[in-house]
C-alpha positions in Angstrom: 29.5 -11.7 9.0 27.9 -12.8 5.5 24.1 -14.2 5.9 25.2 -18.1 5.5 27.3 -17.6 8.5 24.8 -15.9 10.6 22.3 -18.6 9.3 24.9 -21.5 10.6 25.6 -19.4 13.7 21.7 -19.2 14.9 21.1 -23.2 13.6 24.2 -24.0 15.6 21.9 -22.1 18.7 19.1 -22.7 18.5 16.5 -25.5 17.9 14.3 -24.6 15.4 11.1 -24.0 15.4 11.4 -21.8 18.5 10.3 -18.9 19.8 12.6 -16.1 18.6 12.8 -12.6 20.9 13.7 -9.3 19.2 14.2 -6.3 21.3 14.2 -3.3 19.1 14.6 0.1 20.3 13.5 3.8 18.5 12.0 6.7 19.2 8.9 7.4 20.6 6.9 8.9 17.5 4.8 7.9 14.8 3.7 4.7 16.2 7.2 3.1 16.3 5.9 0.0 18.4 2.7 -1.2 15.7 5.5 -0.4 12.5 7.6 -2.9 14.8 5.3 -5.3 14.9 3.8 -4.7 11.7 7.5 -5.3 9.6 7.4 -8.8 11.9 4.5 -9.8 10.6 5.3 -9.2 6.9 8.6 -10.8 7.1 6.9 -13.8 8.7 3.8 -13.9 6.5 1.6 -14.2 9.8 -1.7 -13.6 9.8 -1.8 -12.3 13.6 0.4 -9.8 16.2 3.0 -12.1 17.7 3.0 -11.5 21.4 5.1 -8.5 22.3 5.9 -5.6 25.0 6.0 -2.5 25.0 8.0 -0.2 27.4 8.5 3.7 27.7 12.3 5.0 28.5 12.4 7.2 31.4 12.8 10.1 29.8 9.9 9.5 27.3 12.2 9.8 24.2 12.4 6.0 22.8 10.4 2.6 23.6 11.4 -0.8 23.6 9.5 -3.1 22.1 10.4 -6.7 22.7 8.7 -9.5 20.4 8.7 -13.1 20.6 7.3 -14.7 17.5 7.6 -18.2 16.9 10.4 -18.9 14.2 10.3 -22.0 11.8 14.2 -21.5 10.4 17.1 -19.5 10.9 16.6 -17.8 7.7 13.6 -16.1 9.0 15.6 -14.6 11.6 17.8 -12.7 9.0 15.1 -11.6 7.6 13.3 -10.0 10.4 16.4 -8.0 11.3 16.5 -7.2 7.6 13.2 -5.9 7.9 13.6 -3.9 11.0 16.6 -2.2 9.8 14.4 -0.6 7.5 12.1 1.0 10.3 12.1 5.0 10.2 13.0 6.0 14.3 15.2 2.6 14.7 18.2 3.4 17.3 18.9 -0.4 18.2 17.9 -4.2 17.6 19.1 -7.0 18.9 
């Protein structure tokens, strides 16, 4: 799916500004959760941590970190998950 459809998709589902969540999953090293949150913030151009949580797999090998920023347009959206994807330790987002 190209980024205009994606963009349509999420406008079509949402009513923007909203709050956005973003569960990402990785492995526990390195401070995976604050390079989360930190990518967030520069693809969102915010001054401050959105609100987020942080949870530990059982078997202490990857964290989930779910953020909920507040989103102005779908485009930001794409480029949060564009941003993510660039995270070293990144096993899932959605």
């Amino acid at each position: 799916m190209n980024a205009a459809l994606s963009a349509d998709l999420l406008e079509r589902t949402h009513d923007f500004p909203c709050t956005f969540t973003f569960k990402v999953i990785g492995k526990v090293d390195n401070g995976f959760s604050a390079r989360v949150i930190a990518a967030i913030r520069e693809a969102l151009h915010a001054e401050a941590d959105p609100p987020f949580r942080v949870r530990e797999a059982a078997g202490g090998r990857h964290i989930s970190v779910t953020v909920e920023p507040l989103v102005q347009t779908a485009e930001q959206v794409l480029a949060v998950y564009r941003r993510i994807a660039l995270i070293a330790g990144l096993v899932l987002v959605f």
